[in-house]
N, CA and C atoms as a LAMMPS dump frame, in Angstrom:
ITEM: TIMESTEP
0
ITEM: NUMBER OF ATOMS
600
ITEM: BOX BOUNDS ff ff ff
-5.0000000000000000e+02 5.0000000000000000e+02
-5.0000000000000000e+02 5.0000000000000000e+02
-5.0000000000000000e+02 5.0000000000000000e+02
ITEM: ATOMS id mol type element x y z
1 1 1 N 255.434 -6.745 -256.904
2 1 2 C 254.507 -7.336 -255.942
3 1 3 C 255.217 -8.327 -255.027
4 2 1 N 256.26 -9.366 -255.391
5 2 2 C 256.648 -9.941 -254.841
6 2 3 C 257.522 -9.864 -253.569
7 3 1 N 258.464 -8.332 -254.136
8 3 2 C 259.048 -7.611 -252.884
9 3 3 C 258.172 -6.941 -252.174
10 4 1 N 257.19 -6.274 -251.969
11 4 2 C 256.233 -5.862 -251.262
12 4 3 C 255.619 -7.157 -250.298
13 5 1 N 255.688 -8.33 -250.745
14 5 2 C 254.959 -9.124 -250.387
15 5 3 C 256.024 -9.932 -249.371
16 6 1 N 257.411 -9.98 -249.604
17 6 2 C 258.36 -10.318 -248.858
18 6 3 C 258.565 -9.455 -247.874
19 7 1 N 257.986 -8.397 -247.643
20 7 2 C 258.285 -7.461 -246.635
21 7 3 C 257.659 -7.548 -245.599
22 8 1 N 256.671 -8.127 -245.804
23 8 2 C 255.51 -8.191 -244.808
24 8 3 C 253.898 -7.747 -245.075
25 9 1 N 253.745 -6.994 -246.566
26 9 2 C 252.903 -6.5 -246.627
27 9 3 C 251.622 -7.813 -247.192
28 10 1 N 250.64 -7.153 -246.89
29 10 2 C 249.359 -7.741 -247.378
30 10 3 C 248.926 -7.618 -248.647
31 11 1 N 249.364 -8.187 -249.832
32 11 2 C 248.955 -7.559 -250.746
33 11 3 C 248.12 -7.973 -252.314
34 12 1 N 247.658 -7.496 -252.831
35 12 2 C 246.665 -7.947 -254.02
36 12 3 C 246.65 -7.598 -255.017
37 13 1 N 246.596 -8.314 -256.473
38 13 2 C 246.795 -8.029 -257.816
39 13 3 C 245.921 -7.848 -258.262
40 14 1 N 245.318 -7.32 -259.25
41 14 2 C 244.12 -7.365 -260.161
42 14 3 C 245.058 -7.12 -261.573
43 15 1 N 244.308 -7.921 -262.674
44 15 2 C 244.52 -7.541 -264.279
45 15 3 C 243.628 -8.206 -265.004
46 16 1 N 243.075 -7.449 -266.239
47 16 2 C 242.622 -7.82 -267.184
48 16 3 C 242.624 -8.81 -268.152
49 17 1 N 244.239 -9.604 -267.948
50 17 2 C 245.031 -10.209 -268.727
51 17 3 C 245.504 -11.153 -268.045
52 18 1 N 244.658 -12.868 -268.278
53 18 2 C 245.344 -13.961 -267.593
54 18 3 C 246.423 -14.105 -267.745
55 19 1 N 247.261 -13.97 -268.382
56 19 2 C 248.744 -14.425 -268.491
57 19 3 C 249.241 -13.887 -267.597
58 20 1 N 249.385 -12.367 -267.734
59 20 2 C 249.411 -11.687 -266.568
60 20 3 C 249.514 -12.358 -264.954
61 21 1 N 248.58 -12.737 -264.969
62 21 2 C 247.306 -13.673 -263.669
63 21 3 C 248.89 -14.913 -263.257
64 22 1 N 248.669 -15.658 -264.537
65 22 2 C 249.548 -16.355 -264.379
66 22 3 C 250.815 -16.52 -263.913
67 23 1 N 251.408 -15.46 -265.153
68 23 2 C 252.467 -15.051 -264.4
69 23 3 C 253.149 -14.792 -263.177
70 24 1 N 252.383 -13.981 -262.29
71 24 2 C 252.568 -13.525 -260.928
72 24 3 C 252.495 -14.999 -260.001
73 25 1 N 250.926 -15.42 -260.769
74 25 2 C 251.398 -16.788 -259.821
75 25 3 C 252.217 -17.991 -259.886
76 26 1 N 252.947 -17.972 -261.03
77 26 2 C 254.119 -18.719 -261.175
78 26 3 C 255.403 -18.064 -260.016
79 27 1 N 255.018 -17.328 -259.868
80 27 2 C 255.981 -16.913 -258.819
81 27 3 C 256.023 -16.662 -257.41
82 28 1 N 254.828 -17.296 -257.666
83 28 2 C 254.394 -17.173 -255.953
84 28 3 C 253.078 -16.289 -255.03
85 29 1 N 252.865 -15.56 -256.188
86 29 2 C 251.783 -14.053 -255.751
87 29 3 C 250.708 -14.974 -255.776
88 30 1 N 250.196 -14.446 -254.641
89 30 2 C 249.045 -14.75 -253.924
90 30 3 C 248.046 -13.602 -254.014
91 31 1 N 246.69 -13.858 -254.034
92 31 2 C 245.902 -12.882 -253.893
93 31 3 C 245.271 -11.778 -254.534
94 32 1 N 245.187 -12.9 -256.035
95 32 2 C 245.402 -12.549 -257.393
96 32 3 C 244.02 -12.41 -257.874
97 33 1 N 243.6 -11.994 -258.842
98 33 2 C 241.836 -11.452 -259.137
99 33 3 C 242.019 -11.032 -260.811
100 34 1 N 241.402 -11.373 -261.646
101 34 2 C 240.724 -11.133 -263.264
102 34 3 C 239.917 -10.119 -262.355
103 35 1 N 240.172 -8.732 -263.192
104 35 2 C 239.07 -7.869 -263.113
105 35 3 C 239.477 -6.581 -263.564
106 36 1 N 238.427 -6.124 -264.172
107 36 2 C 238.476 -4.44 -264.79
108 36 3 C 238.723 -3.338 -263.693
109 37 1 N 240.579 -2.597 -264.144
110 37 2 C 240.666 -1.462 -263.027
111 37 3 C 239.59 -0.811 -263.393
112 38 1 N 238.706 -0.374 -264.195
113 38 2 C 237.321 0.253 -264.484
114 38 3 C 236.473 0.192 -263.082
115 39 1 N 236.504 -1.042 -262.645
116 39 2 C 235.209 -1.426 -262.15
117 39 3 C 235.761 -2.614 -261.267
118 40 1 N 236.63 -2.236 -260.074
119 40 2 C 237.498 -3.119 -259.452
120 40 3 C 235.977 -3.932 -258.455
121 41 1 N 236.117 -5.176 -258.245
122 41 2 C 235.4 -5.417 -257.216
123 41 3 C 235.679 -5.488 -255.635
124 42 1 N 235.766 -4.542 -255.418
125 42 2 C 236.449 -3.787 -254.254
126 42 3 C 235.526 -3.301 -253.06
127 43 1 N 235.484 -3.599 -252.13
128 43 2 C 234.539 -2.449 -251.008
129 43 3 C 235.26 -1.044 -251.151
130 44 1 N 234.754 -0.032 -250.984
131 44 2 C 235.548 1.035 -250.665
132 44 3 C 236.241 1.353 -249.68
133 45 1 N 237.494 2.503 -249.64
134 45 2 C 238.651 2.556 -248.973
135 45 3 C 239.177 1.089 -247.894
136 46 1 N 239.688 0.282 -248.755
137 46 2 C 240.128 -1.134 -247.693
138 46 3 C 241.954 -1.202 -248.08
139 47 1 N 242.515 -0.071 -249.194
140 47 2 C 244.01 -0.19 -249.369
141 47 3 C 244.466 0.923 -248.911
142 48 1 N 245.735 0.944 -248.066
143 48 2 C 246.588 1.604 -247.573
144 48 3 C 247.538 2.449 -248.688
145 49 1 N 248.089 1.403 -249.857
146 49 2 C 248.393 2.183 -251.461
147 49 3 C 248.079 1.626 -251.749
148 50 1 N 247.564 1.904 -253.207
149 50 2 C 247.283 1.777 -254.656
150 50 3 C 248.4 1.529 -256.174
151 51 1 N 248.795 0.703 -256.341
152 51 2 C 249.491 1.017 -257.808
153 51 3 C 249.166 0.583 -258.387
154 52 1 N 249.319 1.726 -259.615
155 52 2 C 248.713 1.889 -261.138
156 52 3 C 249.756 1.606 -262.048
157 53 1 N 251.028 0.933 -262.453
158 53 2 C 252.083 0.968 -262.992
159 53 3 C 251.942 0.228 -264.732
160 54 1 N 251.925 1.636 -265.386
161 54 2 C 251.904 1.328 -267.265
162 54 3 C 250.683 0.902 -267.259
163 55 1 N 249.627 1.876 -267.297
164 55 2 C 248.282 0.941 -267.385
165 55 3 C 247.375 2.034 -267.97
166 56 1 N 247.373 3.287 -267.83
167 56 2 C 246.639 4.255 -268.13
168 56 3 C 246.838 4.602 -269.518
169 57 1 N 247.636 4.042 -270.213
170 57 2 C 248.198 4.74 -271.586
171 57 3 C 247.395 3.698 -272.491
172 58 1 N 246.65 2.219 -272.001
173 58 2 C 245.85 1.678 -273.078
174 58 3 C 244.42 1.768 -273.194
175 59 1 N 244.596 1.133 -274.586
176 59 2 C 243.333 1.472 -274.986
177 59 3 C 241.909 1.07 -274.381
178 60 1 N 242.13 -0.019 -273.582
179 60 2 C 241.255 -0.55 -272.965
180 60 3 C 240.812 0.844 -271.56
181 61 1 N 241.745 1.958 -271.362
182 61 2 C 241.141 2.416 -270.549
183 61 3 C 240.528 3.854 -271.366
184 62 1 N 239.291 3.933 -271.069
185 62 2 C 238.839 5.12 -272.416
186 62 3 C 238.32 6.248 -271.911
187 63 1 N 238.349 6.306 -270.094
188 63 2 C 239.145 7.794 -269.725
189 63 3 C 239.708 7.439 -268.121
190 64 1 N 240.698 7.472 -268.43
191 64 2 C 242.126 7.634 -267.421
192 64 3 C 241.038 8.201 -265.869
193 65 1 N 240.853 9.675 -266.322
194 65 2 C 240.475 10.576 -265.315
195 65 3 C 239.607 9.755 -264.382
196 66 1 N 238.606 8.809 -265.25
197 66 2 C 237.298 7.696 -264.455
198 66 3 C 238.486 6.909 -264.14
199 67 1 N 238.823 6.229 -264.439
200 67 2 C 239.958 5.324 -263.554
201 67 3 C 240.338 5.615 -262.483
202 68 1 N 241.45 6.563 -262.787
203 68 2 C 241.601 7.257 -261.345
204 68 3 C 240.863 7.251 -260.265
205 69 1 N 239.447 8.028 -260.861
206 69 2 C 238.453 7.834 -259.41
207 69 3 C 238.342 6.592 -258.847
208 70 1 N 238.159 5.269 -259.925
209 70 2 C 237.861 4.417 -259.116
210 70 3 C 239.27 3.673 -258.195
211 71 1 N 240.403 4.179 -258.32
212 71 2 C 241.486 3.586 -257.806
213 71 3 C 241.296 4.735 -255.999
214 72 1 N 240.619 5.566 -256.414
215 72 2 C 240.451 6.437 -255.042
216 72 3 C 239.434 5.936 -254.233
217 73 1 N 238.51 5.404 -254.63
218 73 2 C 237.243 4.759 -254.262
219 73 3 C 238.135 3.83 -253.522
220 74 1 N 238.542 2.801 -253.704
221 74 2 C 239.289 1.402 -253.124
222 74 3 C 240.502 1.828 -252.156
223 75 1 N 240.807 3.312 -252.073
224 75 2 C 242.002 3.701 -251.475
225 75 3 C 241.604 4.547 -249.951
226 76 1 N 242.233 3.7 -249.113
227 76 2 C 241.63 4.812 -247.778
228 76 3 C 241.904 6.272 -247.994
229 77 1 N 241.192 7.05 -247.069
230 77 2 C 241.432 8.534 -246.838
231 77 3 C 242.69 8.634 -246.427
232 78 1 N 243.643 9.529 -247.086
233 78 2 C 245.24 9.462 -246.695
234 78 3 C 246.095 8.426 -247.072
235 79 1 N 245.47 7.496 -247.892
236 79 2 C 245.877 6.621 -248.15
237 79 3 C 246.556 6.922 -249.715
238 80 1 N 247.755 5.946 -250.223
239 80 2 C 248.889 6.477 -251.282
240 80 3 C 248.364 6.176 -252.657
241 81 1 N 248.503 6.811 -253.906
242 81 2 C 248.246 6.126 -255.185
243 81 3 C 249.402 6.583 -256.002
244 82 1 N 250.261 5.223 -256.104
245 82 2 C 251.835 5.236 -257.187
246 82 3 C 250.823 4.919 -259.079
247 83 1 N 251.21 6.251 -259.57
248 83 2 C 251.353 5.582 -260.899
249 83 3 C 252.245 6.16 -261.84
250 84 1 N 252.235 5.304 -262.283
251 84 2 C 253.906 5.256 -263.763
252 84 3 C 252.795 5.403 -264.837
253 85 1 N 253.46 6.277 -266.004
254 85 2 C 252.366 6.111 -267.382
255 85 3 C 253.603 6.701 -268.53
256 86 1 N 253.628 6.405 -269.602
257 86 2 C 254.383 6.94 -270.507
258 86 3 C 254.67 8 -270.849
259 87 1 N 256.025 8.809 -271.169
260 87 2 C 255.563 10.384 -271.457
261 87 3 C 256.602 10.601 -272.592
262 88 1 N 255.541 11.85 -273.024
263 88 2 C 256.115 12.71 -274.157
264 88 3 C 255.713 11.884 -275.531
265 89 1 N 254.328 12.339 -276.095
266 89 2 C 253.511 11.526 -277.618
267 89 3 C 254.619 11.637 -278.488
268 90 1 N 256.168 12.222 -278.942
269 90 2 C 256.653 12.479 -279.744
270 90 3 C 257.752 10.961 -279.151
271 91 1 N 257.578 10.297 -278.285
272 91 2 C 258.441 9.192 -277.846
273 91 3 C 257.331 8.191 -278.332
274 92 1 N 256.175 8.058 -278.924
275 92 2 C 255.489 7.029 -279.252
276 92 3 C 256.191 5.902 -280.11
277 93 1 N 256.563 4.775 -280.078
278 93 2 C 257.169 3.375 -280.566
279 93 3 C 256.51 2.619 -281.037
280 94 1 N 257.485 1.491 -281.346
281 94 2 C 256.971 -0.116 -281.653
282 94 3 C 255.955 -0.244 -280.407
283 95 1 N 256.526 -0.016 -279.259
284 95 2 C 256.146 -0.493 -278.078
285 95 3 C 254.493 -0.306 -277.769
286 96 1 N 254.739 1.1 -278.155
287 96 2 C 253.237 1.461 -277.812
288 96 3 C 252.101 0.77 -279.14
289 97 1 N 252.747 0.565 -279.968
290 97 2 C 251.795 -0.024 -281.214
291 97 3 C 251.085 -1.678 -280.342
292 98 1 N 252.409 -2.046 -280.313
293 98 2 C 252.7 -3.966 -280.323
294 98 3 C 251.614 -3.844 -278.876
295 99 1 N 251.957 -2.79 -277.577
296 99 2 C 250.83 -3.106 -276.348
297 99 3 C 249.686 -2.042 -276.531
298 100 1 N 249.324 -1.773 -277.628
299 100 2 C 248.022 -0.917 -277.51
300 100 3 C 247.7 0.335 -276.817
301 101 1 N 249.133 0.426 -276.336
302 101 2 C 249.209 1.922 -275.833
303 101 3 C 248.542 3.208 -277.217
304 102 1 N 247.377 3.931 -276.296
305 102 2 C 247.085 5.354 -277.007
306 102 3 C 247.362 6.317 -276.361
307 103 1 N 247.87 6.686 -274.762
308 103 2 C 248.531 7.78 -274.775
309 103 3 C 249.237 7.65 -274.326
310 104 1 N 250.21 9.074 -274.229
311 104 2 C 251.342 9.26 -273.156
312 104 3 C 251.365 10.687 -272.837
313 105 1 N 251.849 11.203 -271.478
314 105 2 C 251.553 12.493 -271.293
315 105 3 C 252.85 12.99 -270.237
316 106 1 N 252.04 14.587 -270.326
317 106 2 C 253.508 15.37 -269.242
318 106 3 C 253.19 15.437 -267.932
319 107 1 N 254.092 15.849 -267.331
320 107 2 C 254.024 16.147 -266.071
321 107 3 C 252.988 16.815 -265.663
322 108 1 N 252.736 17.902 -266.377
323 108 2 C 251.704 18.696 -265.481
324 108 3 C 250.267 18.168 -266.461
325 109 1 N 249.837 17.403 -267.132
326 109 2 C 248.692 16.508 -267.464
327 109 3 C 248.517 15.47 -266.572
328 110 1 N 249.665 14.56 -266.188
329 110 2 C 249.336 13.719 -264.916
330 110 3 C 248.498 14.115 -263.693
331 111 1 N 249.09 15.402 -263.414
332 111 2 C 249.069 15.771 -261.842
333 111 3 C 247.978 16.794 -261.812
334 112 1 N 247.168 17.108 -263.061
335 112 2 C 245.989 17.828 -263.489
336 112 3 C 244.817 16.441 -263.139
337 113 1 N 245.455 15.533 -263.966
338 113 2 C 244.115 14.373 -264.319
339 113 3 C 244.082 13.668 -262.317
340 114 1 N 245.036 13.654 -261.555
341 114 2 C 245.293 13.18 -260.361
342 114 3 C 244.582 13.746 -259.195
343 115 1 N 244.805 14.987 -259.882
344 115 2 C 243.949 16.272 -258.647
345 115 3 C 241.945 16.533 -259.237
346 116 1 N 242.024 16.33 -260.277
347 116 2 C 240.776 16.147 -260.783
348 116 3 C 239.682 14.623 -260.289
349 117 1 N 240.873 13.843 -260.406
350 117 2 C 240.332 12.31 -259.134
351 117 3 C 240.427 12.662 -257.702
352 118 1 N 240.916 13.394 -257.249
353 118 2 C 240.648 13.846 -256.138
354 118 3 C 241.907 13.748 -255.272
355 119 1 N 243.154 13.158 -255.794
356 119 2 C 244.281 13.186 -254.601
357 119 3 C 244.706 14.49 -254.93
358 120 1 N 246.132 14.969 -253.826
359 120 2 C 246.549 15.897 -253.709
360 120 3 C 248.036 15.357 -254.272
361 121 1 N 248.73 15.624 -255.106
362 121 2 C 249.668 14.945 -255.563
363 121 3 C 251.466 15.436 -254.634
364 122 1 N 251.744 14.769 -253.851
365 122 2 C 252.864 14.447 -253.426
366 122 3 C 254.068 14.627 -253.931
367 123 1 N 254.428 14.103 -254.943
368 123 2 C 255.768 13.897 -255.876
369 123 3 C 255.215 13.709 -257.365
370 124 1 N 255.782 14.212 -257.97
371 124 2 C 255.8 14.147 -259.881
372 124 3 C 257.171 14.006 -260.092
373 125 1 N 257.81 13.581 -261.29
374 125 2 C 258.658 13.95 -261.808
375 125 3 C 258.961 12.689 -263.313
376 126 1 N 259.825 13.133 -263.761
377 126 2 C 260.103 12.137 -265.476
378 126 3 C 260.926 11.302 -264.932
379 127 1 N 261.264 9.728 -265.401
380 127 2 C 262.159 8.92 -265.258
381 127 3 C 263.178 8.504 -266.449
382 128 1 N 263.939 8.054 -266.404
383 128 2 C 264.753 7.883 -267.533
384 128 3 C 265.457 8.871 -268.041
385 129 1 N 265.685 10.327 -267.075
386 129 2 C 266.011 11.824 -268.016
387 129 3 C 267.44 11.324 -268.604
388 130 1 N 268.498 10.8 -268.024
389 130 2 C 269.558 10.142 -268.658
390 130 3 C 269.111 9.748 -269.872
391 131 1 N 268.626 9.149 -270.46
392 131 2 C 268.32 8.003 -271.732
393 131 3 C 267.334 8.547 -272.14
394 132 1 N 266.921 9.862 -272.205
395 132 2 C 265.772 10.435 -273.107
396 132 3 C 266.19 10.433 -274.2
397 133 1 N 267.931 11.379 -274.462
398 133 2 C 267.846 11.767 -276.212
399 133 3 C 268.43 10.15 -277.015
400 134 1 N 268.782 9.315 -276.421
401 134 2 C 269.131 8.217 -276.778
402 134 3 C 267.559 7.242 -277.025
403 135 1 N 266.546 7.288 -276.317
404 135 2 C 265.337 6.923 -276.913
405 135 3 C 264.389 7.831 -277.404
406 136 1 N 265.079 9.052 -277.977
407 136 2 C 263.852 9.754 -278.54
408 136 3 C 265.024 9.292 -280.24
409 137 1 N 265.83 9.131 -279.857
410 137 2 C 266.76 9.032 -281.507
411 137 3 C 266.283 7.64 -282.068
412 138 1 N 266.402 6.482 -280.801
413 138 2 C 265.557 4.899 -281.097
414 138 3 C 264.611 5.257 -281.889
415 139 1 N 263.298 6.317 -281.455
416 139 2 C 262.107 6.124 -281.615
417 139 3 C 261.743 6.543 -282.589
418 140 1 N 262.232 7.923 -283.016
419 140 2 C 262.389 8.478 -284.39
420 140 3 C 262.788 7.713 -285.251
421 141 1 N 264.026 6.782 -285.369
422 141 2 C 264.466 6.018 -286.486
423 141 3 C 263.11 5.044 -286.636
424 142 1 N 262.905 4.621 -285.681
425 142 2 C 261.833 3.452 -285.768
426 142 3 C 260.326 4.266 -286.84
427 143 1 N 259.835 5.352 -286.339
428 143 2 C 259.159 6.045 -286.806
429 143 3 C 259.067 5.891 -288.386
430 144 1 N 260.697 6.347 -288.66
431 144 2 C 261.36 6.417 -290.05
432 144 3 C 260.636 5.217 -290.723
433 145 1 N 261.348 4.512 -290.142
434 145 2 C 261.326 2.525 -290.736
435 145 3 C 259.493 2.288 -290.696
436 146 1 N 259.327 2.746 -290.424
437 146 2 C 257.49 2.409 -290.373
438 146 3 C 256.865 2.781 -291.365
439 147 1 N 257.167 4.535 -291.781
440 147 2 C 256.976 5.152 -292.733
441 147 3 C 257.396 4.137 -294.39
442 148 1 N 258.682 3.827 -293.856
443 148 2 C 259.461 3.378 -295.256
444 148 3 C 258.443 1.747 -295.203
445 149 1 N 258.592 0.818 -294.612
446 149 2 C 257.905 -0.642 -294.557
447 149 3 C 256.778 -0.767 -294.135
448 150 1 N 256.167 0.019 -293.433
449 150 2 C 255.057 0.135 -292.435
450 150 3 C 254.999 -0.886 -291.301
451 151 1 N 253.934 -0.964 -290.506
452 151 2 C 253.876 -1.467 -289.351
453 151 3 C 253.904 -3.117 -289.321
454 152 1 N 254.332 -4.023 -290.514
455 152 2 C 254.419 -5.491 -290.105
456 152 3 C 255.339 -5.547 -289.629
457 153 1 N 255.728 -6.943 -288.794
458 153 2 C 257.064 -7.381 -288.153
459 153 3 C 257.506 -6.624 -287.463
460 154 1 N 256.641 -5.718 -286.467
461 154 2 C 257.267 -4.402 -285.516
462 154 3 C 258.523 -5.11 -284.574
463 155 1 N 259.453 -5.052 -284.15
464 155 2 C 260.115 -5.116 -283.231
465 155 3 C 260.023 -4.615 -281.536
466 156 1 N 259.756 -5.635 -280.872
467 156 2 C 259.46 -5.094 -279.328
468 156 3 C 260.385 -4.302 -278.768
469 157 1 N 260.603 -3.612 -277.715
470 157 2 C 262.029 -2.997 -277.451
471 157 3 C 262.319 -4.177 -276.145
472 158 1 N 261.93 -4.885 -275.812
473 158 2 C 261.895 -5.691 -274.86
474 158 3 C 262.872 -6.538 -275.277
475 159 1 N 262.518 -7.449 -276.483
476 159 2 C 263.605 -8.334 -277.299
477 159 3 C 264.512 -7.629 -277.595
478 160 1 N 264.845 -6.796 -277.487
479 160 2 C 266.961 -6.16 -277.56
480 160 3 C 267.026 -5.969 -275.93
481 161 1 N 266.568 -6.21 -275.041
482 161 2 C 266.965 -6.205 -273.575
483 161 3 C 267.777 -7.441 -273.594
484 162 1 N 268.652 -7.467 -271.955
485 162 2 C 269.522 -8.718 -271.88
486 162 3 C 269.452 -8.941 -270.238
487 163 1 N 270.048 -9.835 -269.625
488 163 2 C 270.388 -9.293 -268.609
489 163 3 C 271.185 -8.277 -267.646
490 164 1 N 272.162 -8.021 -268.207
491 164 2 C 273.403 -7.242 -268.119
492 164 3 C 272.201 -6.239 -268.05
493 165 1 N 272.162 -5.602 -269.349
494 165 2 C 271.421 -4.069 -269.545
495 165 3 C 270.177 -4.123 -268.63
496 166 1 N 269.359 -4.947 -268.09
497 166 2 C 268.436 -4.672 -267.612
498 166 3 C 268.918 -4.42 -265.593
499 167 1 N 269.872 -5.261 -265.571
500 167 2 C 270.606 -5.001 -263.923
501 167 3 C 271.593 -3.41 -264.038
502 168 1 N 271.734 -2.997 -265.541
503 168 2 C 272.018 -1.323 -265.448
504 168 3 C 271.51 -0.77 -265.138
505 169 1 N 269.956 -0.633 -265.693
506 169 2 C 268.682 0.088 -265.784
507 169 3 C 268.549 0.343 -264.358
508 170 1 N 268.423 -1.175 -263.436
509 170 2 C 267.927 -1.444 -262.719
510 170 3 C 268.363 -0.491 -261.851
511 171 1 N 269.926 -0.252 -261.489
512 171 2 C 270.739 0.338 -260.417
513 171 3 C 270.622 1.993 -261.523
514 172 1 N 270.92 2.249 -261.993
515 172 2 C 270.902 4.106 -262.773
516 172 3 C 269.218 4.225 -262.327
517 173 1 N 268.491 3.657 -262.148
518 173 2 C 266.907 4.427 -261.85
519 173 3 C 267.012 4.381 -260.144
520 174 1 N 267.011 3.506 -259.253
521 174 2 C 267.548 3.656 -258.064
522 174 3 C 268.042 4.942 -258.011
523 175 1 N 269.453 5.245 -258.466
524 175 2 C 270.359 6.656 -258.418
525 175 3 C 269.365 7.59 -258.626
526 176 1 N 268.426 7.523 -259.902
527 176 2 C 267.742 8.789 -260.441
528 176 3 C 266.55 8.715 -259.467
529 177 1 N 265.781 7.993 -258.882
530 177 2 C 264.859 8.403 -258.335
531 177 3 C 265.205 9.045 -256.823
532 178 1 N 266.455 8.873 -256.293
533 178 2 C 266.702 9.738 -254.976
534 178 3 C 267.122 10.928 -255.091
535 179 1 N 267.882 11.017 -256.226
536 179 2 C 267.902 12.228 -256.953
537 179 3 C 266.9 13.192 -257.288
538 180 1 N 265.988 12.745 -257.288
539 180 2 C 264.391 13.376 -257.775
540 180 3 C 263.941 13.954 -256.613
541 181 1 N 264.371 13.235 -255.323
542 181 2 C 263.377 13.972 -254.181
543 181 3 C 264.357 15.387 -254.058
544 182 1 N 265.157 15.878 -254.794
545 182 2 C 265.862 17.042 -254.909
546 182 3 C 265.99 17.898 -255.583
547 183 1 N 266.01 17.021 -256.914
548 183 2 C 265.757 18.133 -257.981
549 183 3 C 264.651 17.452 -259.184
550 184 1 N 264.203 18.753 -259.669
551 184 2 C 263.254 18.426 -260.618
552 184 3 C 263.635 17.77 -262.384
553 185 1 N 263.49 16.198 -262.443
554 185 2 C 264.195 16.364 -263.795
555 185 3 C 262.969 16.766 -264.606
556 186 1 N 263.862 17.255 -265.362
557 186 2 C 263.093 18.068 -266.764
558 186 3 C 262.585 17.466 -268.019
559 187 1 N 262.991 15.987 -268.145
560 187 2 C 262.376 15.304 -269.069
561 187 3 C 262.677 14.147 -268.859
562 188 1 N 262.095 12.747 -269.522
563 188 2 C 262.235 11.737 -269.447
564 188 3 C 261.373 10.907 -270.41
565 189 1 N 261.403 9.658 -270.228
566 189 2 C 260.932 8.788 -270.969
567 189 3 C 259.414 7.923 -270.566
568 190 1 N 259.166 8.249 -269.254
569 190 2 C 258.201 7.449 -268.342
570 190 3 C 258.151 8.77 -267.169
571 191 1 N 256.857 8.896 -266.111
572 191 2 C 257.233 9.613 -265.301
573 191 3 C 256.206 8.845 -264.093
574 192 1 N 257.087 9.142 -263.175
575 192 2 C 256.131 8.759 -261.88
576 192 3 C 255.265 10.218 -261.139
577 193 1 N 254.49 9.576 -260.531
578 193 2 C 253.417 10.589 -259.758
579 193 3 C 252.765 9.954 -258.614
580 194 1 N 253.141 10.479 -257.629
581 194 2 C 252.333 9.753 -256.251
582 194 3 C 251.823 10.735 -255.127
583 195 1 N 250.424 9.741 -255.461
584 195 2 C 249.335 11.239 -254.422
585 195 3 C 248.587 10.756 -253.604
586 196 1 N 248.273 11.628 -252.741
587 196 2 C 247.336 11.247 -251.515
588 196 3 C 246.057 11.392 -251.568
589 197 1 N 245.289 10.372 -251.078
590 197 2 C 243.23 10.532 -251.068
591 197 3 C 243.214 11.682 -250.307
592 198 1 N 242.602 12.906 -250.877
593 198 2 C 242.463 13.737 -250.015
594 198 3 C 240.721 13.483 -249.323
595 199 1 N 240.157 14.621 -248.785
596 199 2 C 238.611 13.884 -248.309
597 199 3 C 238.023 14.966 -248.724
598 200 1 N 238.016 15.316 -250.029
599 200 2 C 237.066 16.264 -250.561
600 200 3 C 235.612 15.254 -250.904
């Protein structure tokens, strides 16, 4: 939000989650709102894009597909909707336990549930295809260890981040996402999808 907002754009937060709230405005974000993506308090079509980023996979949303609509409702005609959501249920983690994540899905479930809200979907594809079999091996062991101790004292995957590794991430997804407007990766860990309000 903040680079969007350094650019020139006009722009506005909503979340469920004061800290959240907080957060952003510890940093400066302006134009900030407590409120259910369910039931945004929004006039209709007044945003140019929409983003949805890691939000559809919790539990608090208890059907995606109604979401969607209402992120189309708030989105002009022709106007963009970016969302990121987790993929592949056999990559399920600590992560998804510790944030209440209940799903994660594929490519062609995204861009089913997207066209069913009514955009025409633009771009799909998986992120992370580099670092899939390296976090599907994380996730499995973790799996393991759950089975053997069960779910107290889960470990975040966040707390083994650093800075170093996160300014890697940062520049290898750059590379992979220009890469994407070329070729199709075939799997990943997260996937993006961005579609247009059509005027059905």
């Amino acid at each position: 939000m903040g680079a969007l907002a350094a650019s020139g754009a006009v722009v506005y937060g909503a979340d469920l989650f004061r800290d959240a709230l907080a957060y952003c405005s510890l940093r400066g974000i302006r134009n900030l709102f407590y409120a259910d993506g369910r039931h945004l308090p929004i006039k209709k079509e007044i945003f140019d894009i929409v983003t949805c980023l890691d939000v559809l996979y919790h539990q608090r949303v208890e059907e995606d597909t109604e979401f969607l609509k209402e992120l189309r409702r708030v989105c002009k005609v022709k106007g963009l909707v970016v969302v990121t959501v987790a993929a592949f249920r056999i990559l399920r983690g600590n992560e998804d336990i510790l944030g209440h994540g209940v799903r994660r899905y594929t490519v062609s479930e995204i861009e089913e549930k997207m066209r069913t809200a009514g955009f025409d979907v633009l771009h799909s594809s998986y992120m992370f295809g580099l670092l899939f079999p390296f976090v599907l091996v994380v996730r499995l062991l973790d799996r393991l260890k759950r089975m053997v101790i069960g779910d107290e004292n889960l470990e975040s995957d966040f707390s083994k981040s650093n800075k170093l590794i996160d300014s890697i991430l940062r520049k290898y997804l750059l590379v992979e996402l220009s890469l994407s407007r070329h070729l199709k990766i075939p799997f990943g860990s997260s996937i993006l999808c961005i579609g247009v309000k059509n005027q059905a």
